[in-house]
VMD Tcl script that builds the backbone (N, CA, C; Angstrom):
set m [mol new atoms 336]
animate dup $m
set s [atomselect $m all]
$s set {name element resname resid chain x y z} {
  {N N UNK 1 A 71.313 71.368 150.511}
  {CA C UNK 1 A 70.131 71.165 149.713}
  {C C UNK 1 A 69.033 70.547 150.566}
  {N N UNK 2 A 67.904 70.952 150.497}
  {CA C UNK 2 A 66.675 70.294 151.259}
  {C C UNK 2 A 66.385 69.637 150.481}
  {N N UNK 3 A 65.815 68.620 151.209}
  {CA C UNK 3 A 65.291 67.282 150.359}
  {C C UNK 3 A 63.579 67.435 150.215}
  {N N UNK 4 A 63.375 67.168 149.231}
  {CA C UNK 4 A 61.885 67.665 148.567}
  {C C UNK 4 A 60.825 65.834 148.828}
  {N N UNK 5 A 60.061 65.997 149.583}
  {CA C UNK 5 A 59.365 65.227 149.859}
  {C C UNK 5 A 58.252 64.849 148.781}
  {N N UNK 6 A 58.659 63.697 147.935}
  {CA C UNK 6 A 57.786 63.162 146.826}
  {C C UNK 6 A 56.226 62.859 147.646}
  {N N UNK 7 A 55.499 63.207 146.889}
  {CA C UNK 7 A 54.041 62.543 147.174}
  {C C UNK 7 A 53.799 61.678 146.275}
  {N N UNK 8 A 53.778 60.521 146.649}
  {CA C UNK 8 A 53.113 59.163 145.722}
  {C C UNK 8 A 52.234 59.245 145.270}
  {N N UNK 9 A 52.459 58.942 144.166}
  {CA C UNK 9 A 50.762 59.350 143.706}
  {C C UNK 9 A 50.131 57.740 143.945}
  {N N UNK 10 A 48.661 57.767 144.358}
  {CA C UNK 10 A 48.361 56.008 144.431}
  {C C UNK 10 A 48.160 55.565 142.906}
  {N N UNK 11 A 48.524 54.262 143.227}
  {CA C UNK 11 A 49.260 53.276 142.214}
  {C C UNK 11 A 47.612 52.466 141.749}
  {N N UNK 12 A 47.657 52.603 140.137}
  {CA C UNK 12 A 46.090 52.492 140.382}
  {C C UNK 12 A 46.177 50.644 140.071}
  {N N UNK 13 A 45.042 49.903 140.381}
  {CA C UNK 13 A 44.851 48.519 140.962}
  {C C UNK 13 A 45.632 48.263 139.493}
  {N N UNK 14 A 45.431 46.986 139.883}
  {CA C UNK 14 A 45.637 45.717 138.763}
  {C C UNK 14 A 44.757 45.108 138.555}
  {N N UNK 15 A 44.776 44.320 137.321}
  {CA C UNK 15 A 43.763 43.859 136.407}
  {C C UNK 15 A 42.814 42.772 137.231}
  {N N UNK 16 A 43.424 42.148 138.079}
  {CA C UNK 16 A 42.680 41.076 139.053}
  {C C UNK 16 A 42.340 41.859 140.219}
  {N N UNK 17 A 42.508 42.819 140.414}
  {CA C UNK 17 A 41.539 43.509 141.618}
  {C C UNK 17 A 40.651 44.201 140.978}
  {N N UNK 18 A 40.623 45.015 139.865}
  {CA C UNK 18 A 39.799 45.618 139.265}
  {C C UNK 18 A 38.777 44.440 138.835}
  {N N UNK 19 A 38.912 43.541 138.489}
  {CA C UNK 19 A 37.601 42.892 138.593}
  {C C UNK 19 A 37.292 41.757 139.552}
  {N N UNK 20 A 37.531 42.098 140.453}
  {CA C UNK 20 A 37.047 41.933 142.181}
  {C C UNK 20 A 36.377 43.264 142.486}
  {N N UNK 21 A 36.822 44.311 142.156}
  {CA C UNK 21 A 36.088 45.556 142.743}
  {C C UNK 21 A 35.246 45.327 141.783}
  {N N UNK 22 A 34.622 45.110 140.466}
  {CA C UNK 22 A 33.712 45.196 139.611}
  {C C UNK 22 A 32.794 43.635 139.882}
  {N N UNK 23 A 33.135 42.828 140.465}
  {CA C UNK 23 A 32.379 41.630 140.774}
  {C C UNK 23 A 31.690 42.965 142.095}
  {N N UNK 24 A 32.181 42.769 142.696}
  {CA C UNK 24 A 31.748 42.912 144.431}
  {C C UNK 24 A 30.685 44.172 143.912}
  {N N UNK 25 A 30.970 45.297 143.114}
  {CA C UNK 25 A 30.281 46.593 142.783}
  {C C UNK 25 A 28.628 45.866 141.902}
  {N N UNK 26 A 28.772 44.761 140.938}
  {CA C UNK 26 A 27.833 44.566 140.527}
  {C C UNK 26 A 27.046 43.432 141.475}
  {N N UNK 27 A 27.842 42.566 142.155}
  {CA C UNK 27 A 26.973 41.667 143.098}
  {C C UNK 27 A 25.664 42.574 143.720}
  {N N UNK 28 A 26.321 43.836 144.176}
  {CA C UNK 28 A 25.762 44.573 145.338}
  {C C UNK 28 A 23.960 44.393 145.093}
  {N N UNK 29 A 23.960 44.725 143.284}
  {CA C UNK 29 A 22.765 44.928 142.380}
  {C C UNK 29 A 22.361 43.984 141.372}
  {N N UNK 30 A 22.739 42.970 141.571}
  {CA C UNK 30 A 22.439 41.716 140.516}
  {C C UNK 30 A 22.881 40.295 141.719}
  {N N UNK 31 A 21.297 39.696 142.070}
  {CA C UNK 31 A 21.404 38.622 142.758}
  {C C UNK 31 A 21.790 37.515 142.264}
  {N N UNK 32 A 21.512 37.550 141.077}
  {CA C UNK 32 A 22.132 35.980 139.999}
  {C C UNK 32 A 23.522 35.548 139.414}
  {N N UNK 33 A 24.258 36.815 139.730}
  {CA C UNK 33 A 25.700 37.132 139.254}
  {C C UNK 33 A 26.276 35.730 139.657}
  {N N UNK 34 A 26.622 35.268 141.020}
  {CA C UNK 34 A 27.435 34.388 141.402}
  {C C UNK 34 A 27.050 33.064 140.373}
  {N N UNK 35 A 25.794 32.637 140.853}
  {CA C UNK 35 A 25.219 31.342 140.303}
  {C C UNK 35 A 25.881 31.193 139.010}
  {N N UNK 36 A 25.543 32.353 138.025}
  {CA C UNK 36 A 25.622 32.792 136.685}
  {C C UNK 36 A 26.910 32.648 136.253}
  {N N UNK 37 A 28.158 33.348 137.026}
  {CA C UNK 37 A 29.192 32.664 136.565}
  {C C UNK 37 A 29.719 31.710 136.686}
  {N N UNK 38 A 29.425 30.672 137.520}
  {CA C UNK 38 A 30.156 29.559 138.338}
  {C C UNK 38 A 29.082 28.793 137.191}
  {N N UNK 39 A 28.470 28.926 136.680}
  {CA C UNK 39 A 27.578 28.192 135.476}
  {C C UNK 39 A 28.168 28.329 134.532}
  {N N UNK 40 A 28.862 29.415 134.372}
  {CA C UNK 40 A 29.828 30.073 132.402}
  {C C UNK 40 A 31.144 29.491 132.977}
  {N N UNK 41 A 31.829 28.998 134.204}
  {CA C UNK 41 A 33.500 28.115 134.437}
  {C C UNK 41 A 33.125 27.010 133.948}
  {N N UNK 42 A 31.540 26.249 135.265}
  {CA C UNK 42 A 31.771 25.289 135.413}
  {C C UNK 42 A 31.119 24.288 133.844}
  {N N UNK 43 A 30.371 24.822 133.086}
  {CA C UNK 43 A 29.712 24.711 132.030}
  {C C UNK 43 A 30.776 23.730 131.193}
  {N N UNK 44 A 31.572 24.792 130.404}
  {CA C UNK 44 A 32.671 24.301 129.280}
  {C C UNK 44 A 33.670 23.184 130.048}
  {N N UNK 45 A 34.003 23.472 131.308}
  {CA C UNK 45 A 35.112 22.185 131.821}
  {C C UNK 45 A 33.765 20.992 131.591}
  {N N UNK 46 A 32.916 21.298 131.916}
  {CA C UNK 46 A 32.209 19.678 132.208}
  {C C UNK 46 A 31.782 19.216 130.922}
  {N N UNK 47 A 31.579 20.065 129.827}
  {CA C UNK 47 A 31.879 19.725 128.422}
  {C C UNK 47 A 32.933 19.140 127.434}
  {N N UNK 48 A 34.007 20.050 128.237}
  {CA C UNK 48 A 35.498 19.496 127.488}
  {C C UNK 48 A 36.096 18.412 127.981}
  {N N UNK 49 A 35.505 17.842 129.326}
  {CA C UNK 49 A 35.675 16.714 129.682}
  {C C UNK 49 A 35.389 15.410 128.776}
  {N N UNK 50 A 33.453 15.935 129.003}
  {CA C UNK 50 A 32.688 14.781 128.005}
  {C C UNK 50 A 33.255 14.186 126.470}
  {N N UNK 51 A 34.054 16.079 125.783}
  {CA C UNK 51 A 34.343 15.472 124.891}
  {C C UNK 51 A 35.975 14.781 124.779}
  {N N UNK 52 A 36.956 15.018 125.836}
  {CA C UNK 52 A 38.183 14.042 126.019}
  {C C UNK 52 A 37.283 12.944 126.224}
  {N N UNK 53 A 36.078 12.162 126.588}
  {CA C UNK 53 A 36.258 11.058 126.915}
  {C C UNK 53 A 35.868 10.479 125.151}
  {N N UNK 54 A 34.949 10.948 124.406}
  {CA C UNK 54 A 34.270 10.477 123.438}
  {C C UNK 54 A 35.436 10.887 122.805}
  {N N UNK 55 A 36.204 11.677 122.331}
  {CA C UNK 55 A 37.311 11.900 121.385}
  {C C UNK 55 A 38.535 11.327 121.529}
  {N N UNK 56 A 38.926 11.014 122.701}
  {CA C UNK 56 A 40.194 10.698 123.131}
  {C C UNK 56 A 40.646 9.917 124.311}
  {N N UNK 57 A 39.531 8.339 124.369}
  {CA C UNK 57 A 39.760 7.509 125.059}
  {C C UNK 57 A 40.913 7.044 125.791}
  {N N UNK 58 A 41.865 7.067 124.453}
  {CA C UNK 58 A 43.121 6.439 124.697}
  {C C UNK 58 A 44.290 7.290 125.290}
  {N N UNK 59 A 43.784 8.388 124.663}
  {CA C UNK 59 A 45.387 9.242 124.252}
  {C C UNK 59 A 45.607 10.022 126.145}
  {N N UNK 60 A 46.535 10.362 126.569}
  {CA C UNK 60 A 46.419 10.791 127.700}
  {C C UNK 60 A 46.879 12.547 127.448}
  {N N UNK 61 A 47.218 12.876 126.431}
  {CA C UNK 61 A 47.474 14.057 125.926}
  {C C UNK 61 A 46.082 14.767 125.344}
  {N N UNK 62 A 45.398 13.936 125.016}
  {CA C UNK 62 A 43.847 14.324 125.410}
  {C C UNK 62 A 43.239 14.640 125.874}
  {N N UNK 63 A 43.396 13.976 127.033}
  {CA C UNK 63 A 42.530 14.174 128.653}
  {C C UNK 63 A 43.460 15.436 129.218}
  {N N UNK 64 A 44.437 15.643 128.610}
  {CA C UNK 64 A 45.210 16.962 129.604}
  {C C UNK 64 A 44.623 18.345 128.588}
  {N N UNK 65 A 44.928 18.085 127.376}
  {CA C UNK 65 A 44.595 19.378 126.624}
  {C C UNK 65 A 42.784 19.554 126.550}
  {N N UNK 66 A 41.883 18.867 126.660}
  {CA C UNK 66 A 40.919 19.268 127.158}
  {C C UNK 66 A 40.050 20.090 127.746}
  {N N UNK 67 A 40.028 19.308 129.392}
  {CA C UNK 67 A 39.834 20.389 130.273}
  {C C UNK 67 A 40.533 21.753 130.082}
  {N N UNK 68 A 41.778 21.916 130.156}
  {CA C UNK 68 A 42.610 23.036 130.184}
  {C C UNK 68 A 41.782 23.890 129.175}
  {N N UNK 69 A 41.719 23.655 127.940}
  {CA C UNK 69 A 40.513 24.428 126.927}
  {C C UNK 69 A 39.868 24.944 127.383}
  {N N UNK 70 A 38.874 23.694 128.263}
  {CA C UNK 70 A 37.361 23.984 128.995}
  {C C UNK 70 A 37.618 24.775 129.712}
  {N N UNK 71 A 38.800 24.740 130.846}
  {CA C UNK 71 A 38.933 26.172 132.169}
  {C C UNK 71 A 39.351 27.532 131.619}
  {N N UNK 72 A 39.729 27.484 130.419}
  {CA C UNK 72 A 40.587 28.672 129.649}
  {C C UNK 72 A 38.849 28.956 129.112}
  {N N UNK 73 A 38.018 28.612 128.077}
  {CA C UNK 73 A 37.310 29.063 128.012}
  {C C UNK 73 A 35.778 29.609 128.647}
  {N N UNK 74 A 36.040 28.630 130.051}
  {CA C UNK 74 A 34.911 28.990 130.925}
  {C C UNK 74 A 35.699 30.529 131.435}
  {N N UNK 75 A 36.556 30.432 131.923}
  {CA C UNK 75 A 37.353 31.864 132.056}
  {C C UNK 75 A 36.902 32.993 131.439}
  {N N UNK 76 A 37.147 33.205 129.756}
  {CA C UNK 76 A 36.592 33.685 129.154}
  {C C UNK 76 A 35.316 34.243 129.019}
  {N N UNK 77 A 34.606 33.115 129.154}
  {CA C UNK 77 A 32.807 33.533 128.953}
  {C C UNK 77 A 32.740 34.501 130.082}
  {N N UNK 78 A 33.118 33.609 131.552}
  {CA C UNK 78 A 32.625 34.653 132.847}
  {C C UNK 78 A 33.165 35.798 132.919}
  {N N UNK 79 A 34.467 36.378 132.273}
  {CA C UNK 79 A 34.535 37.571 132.084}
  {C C UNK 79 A 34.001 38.315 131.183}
  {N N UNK 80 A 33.215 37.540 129.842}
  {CA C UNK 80 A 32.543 38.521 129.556}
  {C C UNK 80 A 31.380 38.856 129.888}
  {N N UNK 81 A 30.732 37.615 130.692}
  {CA C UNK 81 A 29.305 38.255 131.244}
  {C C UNK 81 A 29.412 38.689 132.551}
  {N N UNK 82 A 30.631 38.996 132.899}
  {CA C UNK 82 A 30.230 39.529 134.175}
  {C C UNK 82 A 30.885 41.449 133.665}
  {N N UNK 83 A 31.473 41.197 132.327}
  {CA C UNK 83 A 31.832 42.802 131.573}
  {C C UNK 83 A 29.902 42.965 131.399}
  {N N UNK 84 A 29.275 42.318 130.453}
  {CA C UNK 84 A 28.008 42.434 130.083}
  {C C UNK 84 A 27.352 43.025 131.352}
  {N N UNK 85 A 27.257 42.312 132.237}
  {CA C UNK 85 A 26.302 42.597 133.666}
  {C C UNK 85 A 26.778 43.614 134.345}
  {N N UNK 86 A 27.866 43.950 134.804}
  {CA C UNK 86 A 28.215 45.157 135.191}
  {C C UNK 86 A 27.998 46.641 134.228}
  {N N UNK 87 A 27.956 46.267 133.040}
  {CA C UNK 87 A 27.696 47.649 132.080}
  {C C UNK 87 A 26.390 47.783 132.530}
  {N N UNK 88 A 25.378 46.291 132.198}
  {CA C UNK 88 A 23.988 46.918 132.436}
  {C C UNK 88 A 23.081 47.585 133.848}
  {N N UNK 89 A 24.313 47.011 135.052}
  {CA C UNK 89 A 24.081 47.462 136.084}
  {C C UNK 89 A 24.557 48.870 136.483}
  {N N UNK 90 A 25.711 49.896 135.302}
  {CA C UNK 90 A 25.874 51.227 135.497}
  {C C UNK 90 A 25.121 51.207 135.085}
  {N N UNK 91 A 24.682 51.429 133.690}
  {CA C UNK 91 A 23.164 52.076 132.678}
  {C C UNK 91 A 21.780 52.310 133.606}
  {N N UNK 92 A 21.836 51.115 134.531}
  {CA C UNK 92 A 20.575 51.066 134.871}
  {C C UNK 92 A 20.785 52.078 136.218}
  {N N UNK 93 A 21.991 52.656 136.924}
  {CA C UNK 93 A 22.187 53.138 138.121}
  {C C UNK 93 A 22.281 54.655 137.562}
  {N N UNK 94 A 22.615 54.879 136.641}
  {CA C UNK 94 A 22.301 56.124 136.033}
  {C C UNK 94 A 21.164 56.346 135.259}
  {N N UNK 95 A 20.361 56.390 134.840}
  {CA C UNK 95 A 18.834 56.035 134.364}
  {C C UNK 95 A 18.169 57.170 135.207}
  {N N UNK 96 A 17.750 57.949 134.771}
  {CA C UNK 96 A 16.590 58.959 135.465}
  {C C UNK 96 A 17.333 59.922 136.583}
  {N N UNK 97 A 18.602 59.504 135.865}
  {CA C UNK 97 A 19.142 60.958 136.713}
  {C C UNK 97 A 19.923 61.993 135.892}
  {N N UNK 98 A 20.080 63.533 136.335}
  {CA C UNK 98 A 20.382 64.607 135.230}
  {C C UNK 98 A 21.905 64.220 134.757}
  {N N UNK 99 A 22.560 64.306 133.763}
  {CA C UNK 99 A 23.588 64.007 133.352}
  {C C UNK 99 A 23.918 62.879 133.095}
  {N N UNK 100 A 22.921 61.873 133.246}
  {CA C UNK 100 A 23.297 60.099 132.455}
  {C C UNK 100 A 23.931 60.396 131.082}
  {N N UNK 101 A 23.356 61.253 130.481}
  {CA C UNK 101 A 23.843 60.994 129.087}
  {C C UNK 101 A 25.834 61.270 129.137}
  {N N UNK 102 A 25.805 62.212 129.578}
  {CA C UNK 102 A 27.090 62.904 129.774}
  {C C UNK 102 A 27.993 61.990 130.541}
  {N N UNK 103 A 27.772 61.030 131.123}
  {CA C UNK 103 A 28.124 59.813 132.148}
  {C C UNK 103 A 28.590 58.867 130.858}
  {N N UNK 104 A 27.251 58.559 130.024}
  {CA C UNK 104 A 27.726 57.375 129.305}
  {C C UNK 104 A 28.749 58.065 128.325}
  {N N UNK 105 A 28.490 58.897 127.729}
  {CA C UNK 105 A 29.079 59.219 126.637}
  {C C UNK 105 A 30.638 59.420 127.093}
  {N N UNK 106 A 31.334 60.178 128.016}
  {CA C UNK 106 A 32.509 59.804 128.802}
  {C C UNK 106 A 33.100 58.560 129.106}
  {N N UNK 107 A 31.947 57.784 129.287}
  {CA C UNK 107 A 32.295 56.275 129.401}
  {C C UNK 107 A 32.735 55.397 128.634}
  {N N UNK 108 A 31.823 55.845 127.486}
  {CA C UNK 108 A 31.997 55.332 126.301}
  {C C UNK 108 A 33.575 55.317 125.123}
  {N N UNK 109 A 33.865 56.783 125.174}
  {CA C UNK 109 A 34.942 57.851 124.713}
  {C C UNK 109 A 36.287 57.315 125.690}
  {N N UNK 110 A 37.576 56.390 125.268}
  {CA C UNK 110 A 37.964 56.009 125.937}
  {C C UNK 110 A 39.529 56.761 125.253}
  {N N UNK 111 A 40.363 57.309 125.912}
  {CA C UNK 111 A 41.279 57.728 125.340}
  {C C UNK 111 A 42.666 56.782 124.531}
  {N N UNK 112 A 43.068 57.499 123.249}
  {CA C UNK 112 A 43.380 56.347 122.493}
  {C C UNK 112 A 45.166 56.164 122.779}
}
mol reanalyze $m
mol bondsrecalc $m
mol representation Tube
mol addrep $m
């Protein structure tokens, strides 16, 4: 029997490189991106701090569940504005060229 030489098919990224390739793809075209998210992390930790100190002087189960909130939800925000900013940076890269519509609408149409 000859042995039949598989072709791999490539293995498509993972969820933390895919948005490294979608940071790095929208940096290219949006100068404020970085600032912008390191403002949506660092924002809520320095909030959820303020409020472990005013809510929970004493308790030390306070001061731990807190922050953790704050980094879980600064997390959050920056992925969605950096989902927000990257959409508006395709829209705007397809814009005035033949077949945008046919671009978004594919884009849009996500299989179920």
């Amino acid at each position: 029997m000859a042995k039949e030489t598989k072709q791999k098919t490539p293995k498509p990224p993972g969820r933390i490189k895919q948005m490294v390739q979608i940071y790095h793809n929208t940096k290219r075209y949006d100068r404020n991106l970085t600032p912008l998210l390191v403002l949506c992390v660092l924002g809520p930790i320095v909030l959820s701090v303020v409020a472990a100190y005013i809510f929970n002087r004493d308790s030390i189960f306070g001061w731990i569940v807190w922050p953790i909130t704050g980094i879980l939800v600064g997390v959050l925000i920056a992925m969605i504005v950096l989902g927000r900013r990257a959409e508006s940076v395709a829209y705007a890269q397809h814009e005035g060229q033949p077949g945008a519509v046919g671009a978004v609408i594919n884009g849009a149409l996500r299989p179920s």
